[in-house]
VOBA-1610 file (N, C-alpha, C; in pm, whole numbers, padded with zeros to 5 digits, always signed):
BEGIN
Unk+05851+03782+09865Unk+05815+03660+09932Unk+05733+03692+10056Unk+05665+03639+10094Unk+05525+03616+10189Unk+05641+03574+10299Unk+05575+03654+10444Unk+05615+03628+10531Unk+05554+03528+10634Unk+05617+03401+10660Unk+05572+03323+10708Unk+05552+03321+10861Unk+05366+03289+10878Unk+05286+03311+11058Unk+05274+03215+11069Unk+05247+03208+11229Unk+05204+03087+11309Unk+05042+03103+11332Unk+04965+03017+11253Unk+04867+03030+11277Unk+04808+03013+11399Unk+04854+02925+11482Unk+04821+02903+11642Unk+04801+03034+11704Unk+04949+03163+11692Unk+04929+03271+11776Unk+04790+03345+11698Unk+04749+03360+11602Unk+04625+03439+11545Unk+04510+03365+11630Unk+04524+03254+11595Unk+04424+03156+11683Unk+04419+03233+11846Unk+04486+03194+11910Unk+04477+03256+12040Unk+04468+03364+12064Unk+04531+03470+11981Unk+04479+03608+12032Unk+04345+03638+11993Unk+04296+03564+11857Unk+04178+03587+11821Unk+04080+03532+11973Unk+04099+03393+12001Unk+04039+03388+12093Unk+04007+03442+12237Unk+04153+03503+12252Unk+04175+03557+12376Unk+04081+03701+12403Unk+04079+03730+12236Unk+03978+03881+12246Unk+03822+03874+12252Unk+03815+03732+12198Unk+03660+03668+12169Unk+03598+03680+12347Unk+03696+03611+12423Unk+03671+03603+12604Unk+03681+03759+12664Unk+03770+03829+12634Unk+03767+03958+12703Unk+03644+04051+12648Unk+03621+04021+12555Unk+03453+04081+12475Unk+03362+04043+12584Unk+03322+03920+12553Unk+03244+03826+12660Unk+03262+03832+12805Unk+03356+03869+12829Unk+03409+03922+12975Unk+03346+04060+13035Unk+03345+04121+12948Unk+03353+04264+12962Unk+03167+04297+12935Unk+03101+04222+12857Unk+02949+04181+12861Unk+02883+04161+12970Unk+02984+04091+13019Unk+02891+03998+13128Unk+02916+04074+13267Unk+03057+04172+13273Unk+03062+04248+13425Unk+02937+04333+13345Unk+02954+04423+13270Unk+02797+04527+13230Unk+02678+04455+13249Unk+02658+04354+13238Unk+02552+04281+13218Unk+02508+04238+13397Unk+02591+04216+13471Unk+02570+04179+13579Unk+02652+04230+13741Unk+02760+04321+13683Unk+02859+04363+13780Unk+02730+04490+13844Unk+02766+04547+13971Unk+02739+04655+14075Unk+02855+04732+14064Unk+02767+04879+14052Unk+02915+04977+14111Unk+02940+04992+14239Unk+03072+05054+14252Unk+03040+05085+14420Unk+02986+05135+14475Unk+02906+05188+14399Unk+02833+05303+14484Unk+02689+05211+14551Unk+02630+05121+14430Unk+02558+04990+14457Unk+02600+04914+14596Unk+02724+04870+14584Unk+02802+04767+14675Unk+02802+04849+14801Unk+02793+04985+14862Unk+02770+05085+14932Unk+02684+05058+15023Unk+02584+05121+14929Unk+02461+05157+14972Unk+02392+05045+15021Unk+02438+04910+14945Unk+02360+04767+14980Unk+02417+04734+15157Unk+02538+04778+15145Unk+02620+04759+15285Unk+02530+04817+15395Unk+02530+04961+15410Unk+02452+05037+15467Unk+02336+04986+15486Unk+02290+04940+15390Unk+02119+04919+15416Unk+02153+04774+15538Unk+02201+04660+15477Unk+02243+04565+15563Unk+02318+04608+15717Unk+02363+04691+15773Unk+02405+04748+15850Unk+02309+04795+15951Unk+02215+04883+15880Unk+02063+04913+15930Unk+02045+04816+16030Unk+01981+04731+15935Unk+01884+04601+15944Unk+01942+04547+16065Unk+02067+04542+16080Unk+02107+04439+16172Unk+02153+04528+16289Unk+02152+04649+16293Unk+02133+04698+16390Unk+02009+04726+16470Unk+01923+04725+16393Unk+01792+04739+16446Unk+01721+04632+16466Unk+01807+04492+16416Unk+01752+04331+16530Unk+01823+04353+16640Unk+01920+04402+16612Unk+02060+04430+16740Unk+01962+04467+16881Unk+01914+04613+16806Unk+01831+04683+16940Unk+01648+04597+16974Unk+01621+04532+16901Unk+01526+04503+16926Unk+01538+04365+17010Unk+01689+04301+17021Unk+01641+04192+17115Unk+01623+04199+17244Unk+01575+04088+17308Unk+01584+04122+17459Unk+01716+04007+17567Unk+01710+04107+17670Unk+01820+04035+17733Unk+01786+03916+17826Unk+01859+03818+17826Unk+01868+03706+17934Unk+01844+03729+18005Unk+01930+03859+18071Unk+01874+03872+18260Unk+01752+03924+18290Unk+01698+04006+18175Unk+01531+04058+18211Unk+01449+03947+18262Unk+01479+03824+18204Unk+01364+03757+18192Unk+01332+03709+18349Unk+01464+03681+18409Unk+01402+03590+18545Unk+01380+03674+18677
//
């Protein structure tokens, strides 16, 4: 005799694997490593240190 499933749970795990596929696409497809997330920091760090030093002060002016 055939052992009787719940088709619902096939349903959902099927689906649940369909999203973690698609999940896992889309960080490759669009995620940064850290080493990315890093280096982008640094560069931004730069930048704003070197508006930092380039402004001028209030009291020079008067």
């Amino acid at each position: 005799m055939a052992e009787i499933v719940n088709l619902n749970k096939f349903r959902k795990a099927r689906a649940k694997a369909e999203e973690a596929k698609r999940a896992s696409e889309n960080r490759a497809k669009h995620g940064r490593t850290k080493a990315q997330k890093s280096k982008e920091e640094l560069e931004r760090e730069k930048m704003r240190d070197a508006l930092d030093q380039a402004k001028r002060d209030e009291s020079e002016r008067t």
